[in-house]
N, C-alpha and C positions, 0 to 999 in steps of 0.2 A: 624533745623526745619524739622519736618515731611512733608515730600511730600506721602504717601505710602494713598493714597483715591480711594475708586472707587465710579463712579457715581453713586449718589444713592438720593432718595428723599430728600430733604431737600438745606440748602445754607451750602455750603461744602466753608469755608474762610483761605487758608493757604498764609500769606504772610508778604514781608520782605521789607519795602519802608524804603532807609535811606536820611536822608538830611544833607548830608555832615559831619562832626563828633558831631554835636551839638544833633541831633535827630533822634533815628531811632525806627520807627513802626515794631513790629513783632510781629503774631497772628497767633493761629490754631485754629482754628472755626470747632465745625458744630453745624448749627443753625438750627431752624424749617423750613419747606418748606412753612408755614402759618401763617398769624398772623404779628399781630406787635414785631418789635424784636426792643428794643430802646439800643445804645449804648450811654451809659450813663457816665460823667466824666467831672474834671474841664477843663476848655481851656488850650488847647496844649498836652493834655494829646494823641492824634493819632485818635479823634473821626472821624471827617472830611475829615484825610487822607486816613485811614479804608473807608468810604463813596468812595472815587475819584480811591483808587485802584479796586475796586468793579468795578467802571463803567467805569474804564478802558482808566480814566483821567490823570492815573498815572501809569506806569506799574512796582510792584513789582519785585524783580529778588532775591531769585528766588519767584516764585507764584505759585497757584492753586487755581484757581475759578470755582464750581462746582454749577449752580443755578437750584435746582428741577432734577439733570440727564440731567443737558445741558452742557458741559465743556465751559469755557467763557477763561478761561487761563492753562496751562497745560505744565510749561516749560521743565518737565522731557519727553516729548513729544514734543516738537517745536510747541508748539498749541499757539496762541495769537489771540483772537480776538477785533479788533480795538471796541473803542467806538460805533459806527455808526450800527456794525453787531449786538449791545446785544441788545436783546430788553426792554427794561426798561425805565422809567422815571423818572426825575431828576427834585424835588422839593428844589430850594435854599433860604434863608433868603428871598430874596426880587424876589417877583415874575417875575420880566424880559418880563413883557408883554410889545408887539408889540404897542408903543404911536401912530402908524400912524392909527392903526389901529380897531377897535371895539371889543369887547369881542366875538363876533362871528365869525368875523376874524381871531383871535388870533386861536380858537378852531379848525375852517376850517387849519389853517396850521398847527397844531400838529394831526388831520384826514389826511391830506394830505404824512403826511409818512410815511404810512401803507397802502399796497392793501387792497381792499375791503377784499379781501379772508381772510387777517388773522386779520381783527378786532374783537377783543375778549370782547371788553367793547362799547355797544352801546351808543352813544355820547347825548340820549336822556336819560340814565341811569345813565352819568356823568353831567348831567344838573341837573337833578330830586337833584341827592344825594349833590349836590354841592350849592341847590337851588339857582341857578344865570341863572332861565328860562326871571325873571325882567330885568337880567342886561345884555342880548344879543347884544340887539343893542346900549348899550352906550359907547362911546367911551373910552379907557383903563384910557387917562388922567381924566377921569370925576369919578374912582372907587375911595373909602376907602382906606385905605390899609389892611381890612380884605376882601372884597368885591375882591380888586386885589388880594389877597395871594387862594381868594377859587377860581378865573376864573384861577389863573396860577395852580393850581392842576387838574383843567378839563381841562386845556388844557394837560399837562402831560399823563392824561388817555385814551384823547383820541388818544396815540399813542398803545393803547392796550398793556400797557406793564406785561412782566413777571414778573416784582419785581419795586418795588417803592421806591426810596431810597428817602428821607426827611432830610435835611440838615439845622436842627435849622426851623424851617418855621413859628416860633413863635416869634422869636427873635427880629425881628423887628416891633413888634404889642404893643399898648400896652397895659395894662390891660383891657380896656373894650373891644377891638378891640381880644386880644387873647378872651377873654369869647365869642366874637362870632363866632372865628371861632372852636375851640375845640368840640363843639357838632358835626359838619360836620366832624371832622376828628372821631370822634365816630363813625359814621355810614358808613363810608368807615370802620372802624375795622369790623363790626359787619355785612355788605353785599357785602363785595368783596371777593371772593376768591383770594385771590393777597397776596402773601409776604411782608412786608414791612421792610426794615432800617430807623430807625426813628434817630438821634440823636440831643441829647438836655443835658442841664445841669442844665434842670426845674422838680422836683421830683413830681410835682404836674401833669406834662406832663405825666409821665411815668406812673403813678398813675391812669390817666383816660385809659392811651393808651395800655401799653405793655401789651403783653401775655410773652413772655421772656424778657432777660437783659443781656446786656454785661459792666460789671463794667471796665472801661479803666483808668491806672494811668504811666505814661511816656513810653505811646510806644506801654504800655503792657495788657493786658486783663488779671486782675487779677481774677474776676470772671464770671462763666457764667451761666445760667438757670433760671426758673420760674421765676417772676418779685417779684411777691408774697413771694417766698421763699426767695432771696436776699436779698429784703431791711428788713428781721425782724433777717436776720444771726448776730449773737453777734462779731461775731469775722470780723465782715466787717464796713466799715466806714457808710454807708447808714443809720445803725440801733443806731448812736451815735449822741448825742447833740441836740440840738433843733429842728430836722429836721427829727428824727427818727420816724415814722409813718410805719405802716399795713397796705393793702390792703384787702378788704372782697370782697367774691364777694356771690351776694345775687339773689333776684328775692322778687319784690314785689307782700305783701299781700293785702294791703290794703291802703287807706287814710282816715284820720280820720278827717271829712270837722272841726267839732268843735274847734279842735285844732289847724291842718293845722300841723299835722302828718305823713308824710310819715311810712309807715309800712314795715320793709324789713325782710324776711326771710334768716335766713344763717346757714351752718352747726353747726353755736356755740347757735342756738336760734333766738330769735325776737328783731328785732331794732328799736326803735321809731327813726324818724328822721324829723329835721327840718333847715335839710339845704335850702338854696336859691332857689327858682325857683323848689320846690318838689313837686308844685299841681300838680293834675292828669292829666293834659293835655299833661304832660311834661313825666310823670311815669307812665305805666297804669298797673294794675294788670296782673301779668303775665310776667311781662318784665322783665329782666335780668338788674343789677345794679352792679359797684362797689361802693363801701364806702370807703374811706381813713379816719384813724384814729390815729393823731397824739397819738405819747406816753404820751408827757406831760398832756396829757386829759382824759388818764387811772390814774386811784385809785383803791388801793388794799384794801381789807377788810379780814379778816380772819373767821368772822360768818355775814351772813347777815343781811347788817345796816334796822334798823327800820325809818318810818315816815322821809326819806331822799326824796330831788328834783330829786335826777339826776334816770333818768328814766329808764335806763340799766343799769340792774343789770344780769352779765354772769356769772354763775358756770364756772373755769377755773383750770387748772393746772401750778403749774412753772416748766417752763423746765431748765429756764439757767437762771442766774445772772451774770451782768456784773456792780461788785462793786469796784472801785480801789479808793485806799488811797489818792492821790491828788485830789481827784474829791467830790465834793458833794452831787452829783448824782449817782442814780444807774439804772441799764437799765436793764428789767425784761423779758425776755422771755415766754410766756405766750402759753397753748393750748386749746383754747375754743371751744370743741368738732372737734379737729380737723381741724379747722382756728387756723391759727396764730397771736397774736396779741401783741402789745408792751407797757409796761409799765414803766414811767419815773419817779421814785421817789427820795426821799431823801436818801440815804443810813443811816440815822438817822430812817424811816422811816421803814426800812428793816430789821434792826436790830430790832427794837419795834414788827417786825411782825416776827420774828424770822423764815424769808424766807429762804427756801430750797429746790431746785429740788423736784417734786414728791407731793411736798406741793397743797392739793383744795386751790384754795381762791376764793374771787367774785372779779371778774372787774368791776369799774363804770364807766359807758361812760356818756356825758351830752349828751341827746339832741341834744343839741345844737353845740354839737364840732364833730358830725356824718358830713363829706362832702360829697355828693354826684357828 
């Protein structure tokens, strides 16, 4: 493993954690200095381990952990510093808030271990974005468990930290309970300057959340970059079987009250959309939006169809086909002005469209299968 880094902007991650002969973690990273970075992979695959060498729960041998031109580890230099020195904060499955205590409580003792001097996130700006200004003075045993998962992220925050690391923090929610807390961690992406390690093994997660991706499979980081560009790689697992889905990232034009239309603008053109919860109160003109667009919800056309429902219809290009003989399916690689986007169809299908790199077609998107 390369040790040869110099400090430099960004999360510089080189390291080698083994657990006895059964399992061993080894990474060379360098990741953004901003943004959400989601390390992404089935369980056992090194996600969470990756996470605890970081915070320095676990100490790699050898390692090098470089956060923004801070060195946190640095063995070809005798450099180690303990958990307690790095500044960061650790969001786990289940929030760990203090039972004896109240949510303001709780808050006051993650303020409490940082001088005034170096608070970098005002504790009324981790309330605001957290919106649990309600839930102050009630006692931790009286929370949700989405209610407690967003007081134990403000608590987190307000230890002013330099990098956030996130350890499943959905995991234990459950579906409606994840739905509420997901908007909140949107708006920490979108007004913190803070780095984050987010890891999960919910695509739906990484879909709303990431700006990067680290693809992890026994140990090892088989892939790394744009979150975007990953899950639509042909030659990566992300972009196979039912689960293979694009990311768009858009800004909305408009809503359309009569229909209850979302309008979103994006490099490949205009998207009607009528995902859940798309009224304007929620999306307002101007705002910046992802859209996740499973493959199986793409259809090709070869001239554009007449007096059809599905309401998006994008001029595209194929870039790649991924057709194999045991399979029934085929997985289309698609460039609609420059977004990328994914098409699941029948390889019967493919053959009738007599698809080829290079090939126009039209993509149909429904409506109704646009997620927001």
């Amino acid at each position: 493993m390369s040790t040869a880094m110099n400090p430099a902007p960004g999360l510089q991650v080189a390291a080698r954690v083994a657990h006895g002969s059964a399992f061993t973690m080894e990474v060379d990273l360098a990741l953004p200095g901003r943004g959400v970075t989601a390390l992404f992979g089935p369980s056992g695959c090194g996600k969470t381990t990756l996470l605890r060498a970081v915070a320095g729960l676990v100490r790699p041998a050898p390692g090098r952990i470089v956060i923004n031109g801070e060195v946190w580890q640095d063995d070809a230099n005798r450099l180690w510093r303990p958990t307690y020195q790095r500044p960061l904060g650790f969001v786990f499955q289940e929030a760990s808030l203090f039972p004896h205590l109240t949510v303001r409580g709780n808050l006051d003792f993650g303020l409490k271990r940082v001088p005034a001097a170096q608070r970098r996130v005002p504790l009324e700006h981790a309330i605001e974005l957290l919106g649990i200004g309600a839930l102050l003075d009630r006692p931790a045993t009286l929370l949700s468990g989405g209610e407690r998962q967003r007081a134990g992220i403000a608590r987190a925050l307000a230890t002013s930290p330099r990098l956030l690391l996130l350890d499943e923090p959905l995991a234990s929610l459950d579906a409606p309970r994840r739905a509420e807390v997901l908007p909140y961690f949107e708006r920490l992406q979108r007004e913190l300057d803070m780095p984050m390690l987010y890891v999960t093994h919910a695509m739906d997660e990484v879909a709303h959340l990431a700006d990067h991706m680290v693809l992890m499979q026994a140990g090892r980081a088989v892939a790394s970059g744009p979150a975007a560009e990953l899950m639509t790689r042909l030659d990566l697992s992300l972009a196979q079987g039912e689960a293979g889905s694009a990311v768009l990232q858009g800004v909305v034009e408009g809503f359309d009250t009569a229909y209850q239309l979302l309008q979103v603008r994006f490099a490949g053109g205009l998207l009607h959309c009528a995902a859940p919860g798309a009224a304007p109160p929620r999306r307002a003109p101007g705002q910046s939006v992802r859209l996740r667009i499973a493959a199986r919800d793409v259809s090709l056309a070869r001239t554009a169809p007449q007096d059809s429902s599905i309401l998006n219809l994008l001029p595209a290009t194929v870039m790649q086909i991924d057709a194999r003989p045991e399979d029934a399916h085929a997985t289309v690689a698609l460039d609609a002005g420059g977004a990328r986007l994914l098409a699941r169809i029948t390889r019967k299908s493919a053959d009738a469209l007599s698809l080829a790199p290079g090939q126009p077609v039209f993509a149909q998107i429904k409506g109704v299968a646009v997620l927001d």
